[in-house]
N, C-alpha and C positions, 0 to 999 in steps of 0.2 A: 520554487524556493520560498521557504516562508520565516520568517523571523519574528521572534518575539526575544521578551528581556532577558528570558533563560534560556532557550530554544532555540536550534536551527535545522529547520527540517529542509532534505535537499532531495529531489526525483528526480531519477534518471532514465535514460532508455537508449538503446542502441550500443554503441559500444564506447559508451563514453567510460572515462575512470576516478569513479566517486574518490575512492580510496587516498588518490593523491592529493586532493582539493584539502586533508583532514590536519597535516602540518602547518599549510601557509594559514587553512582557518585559525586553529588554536594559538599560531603565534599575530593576526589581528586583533581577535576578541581579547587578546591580552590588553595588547596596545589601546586599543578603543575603549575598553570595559576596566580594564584593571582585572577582570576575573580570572585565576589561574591554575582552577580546579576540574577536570572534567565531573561531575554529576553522575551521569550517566550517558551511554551511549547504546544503540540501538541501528544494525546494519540489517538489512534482510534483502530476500530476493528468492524469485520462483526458478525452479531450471532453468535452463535458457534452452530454447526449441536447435538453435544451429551453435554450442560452446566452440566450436572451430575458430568462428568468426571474432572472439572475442580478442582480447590484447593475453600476453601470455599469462598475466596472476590472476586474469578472473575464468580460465578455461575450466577450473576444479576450487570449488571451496575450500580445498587444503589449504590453497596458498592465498587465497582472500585472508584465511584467521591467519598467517605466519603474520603477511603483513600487517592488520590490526595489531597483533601481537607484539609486533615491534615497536608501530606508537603508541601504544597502549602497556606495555612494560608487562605483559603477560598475564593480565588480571582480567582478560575476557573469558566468556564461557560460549560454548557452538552448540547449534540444534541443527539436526537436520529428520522434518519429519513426514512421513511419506506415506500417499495413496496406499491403501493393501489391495486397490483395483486398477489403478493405473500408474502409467509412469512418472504422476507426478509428485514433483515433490518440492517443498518450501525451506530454505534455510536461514538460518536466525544468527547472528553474534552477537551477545549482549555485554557489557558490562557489570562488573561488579562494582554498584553504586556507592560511592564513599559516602560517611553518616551525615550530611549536610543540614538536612533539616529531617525535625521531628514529624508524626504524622502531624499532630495540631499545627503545624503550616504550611502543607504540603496544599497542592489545589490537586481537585478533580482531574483525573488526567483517563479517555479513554482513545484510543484508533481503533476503526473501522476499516481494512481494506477491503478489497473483491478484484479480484486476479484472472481475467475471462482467457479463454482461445478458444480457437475455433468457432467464430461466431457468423451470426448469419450474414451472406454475400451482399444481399438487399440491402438490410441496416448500414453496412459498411460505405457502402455507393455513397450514402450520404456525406459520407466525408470525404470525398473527392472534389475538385474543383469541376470535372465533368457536370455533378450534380446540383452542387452548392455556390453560389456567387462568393460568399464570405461565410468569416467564422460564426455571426451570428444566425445567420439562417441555419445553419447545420446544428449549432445550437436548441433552435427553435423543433426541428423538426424530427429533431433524434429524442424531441422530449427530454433532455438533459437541464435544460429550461425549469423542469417541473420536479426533481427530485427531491430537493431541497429549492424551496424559493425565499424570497427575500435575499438569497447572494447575490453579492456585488459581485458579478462574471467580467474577468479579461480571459477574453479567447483566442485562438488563435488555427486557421484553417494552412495548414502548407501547401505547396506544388509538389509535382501533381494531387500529391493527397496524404494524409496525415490531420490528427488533431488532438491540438490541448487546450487544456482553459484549470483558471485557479479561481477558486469565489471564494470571497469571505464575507463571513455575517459581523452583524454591528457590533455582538457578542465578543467578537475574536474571532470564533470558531471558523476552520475552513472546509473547504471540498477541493478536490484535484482530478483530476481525469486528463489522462492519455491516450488514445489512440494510434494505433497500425492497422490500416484496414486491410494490406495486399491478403488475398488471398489463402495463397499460398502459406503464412505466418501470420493472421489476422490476430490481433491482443488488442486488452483494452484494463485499466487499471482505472480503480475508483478507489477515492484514501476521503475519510474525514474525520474528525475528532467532534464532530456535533455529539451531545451526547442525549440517548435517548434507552427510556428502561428496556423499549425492546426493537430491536431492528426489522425483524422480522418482513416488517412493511416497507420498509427501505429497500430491502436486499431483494425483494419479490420487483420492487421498480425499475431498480438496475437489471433485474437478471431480464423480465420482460422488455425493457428498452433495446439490450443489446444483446440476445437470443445464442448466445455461448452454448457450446456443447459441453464444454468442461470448465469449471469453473473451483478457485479457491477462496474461501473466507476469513481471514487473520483477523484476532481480536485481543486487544492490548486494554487492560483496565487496572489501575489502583486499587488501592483498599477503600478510598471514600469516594470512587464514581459511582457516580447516578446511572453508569451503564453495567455493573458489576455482575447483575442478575443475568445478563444475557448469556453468561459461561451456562449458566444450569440451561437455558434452554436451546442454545446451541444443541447440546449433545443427543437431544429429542427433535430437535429439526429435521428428521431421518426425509421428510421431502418437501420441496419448496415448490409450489406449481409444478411443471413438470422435469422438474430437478431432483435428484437421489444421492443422499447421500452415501458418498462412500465408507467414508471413514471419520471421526471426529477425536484429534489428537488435544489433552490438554497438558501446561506444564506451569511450572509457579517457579517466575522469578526474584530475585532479592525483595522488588519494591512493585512487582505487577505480578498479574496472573496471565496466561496466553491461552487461546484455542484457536484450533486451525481445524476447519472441516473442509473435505473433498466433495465435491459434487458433480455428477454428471446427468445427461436429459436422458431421460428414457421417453418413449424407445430412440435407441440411436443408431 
């Protein structure tokens, strides 16, 4: 979770239920802040490998936007947009952002995410308590350490095994990373709004660090980010080391622009 004076960014994973945390928040930021406008909002999420397991309104995106839709008074808009190679696929609910501020005070605003599964068994070990004494070693040795350096890292290694950690730079800016290593459902989730003209170098560290078979790239930028360039070269990323891309979907919302590219290792 991360806070700032306009913003509340919250990750999840497992079967927990974002959705409901959305009333008790807007009615504290009231209380707290005096603030009583939503901005904007922004829900998203990759398929889920086992939908069964989930609680009933998040088994099908339909009923994810009904309920938005409820607290939100109907003024959201849905994406769902999808591999033309595999089965996967990333879905989006955004808001339709009320006119709050003009661009001339609007700040730079970009995200980064990368959406792995199926990653390699080895890399994974590391984040077991079998392998790793604590969070920081795992840290250390998963190179997660060296992506982005200068964050301030709180980590965290679970039993048997699992792992998170959240950095933030002196900047603001942060980074996030989740981990599921079993096997069987292995994910791993990287998020940061560090902004930089071309990612490119970044996303090769990640994708080498944690050796995914398939992997998705979300990218969320403004009109005055310093990352905005990266849409044009996304859609010519056609291969990252030994990553290919599938497919590169883009779409233009009220106050950002989005691309979402597919990737998978060849040969696999």
């Amino acid at each position: 979770m991360f806070v700032t004076k306009r913003r509340f960014i919250l990750k999840t994973c497992g079967t927990t239920t974002p959705i409901e945390c959305i009333k008790p928040l807007l009615i504290n930021v009231h209380e707290f802040t005096g603030f009583d406008e939503v901005e904007d909002v922004f829900y998203s999420r990759k398929n889920f490998e086992r939908p069964e397991l989930q609680k009933d309104t998040y088994r099908n995106f339909k009923l994810e936007i009904e309920s938005l839709n409820i607290i939100f008074k109907g003024t959201g808009v849905a994406r769902c947009l999808r591999s033309s190679k595999t089965d996967d696929s990333w879905y989006l609910y955004a808001l339709h952002p009320v006119e709050c501020f003009g661009k001339e005070k609007q700040n730079p605003d970009q995200t980064l995410e990368i959406l792995m599964t199926n990653l390699d068994p080895h890399v994974m070990q590391i984040f077991t308590k079998e392998q790793s004494a604590n969070a920081s070693q795992a840290t250390q040795d998963s190179g997660i350490s060296e992506l982005l350096p200068n964050m301030k890292i709180d980590n965290f290694l679970f039993y048997p095994c699992g792992y998170s950690m959240n950095g933030v730079a002196k900047e603001g800016h942060y980074m996030t990373i989740h981990i599921t290593p079993q096997q069987e459902f292995s994910y791993v989730s990287f998020e940061t709004n560090v902004p930089q003209s071309s990612y490119k170098e970044l996303i090769l560290k990640v994708l080498k660090s944690f050796q995914p078979e398939k992997c998705v790239l979300i990218m969320f930028t403004n009109e005055i980010s310093p990352s905005k360039s990266n849409h044009k070269e996304f859609k010519y990323l056609t291969q990252l080391g030994e990553w290919q891309q599938d497919s590169n979907k883009t779409c233009s919302l009220k106050n950002h622009d989005l691309t979402v590219s597919f990737y998978s290792k060849y040969p696999s």
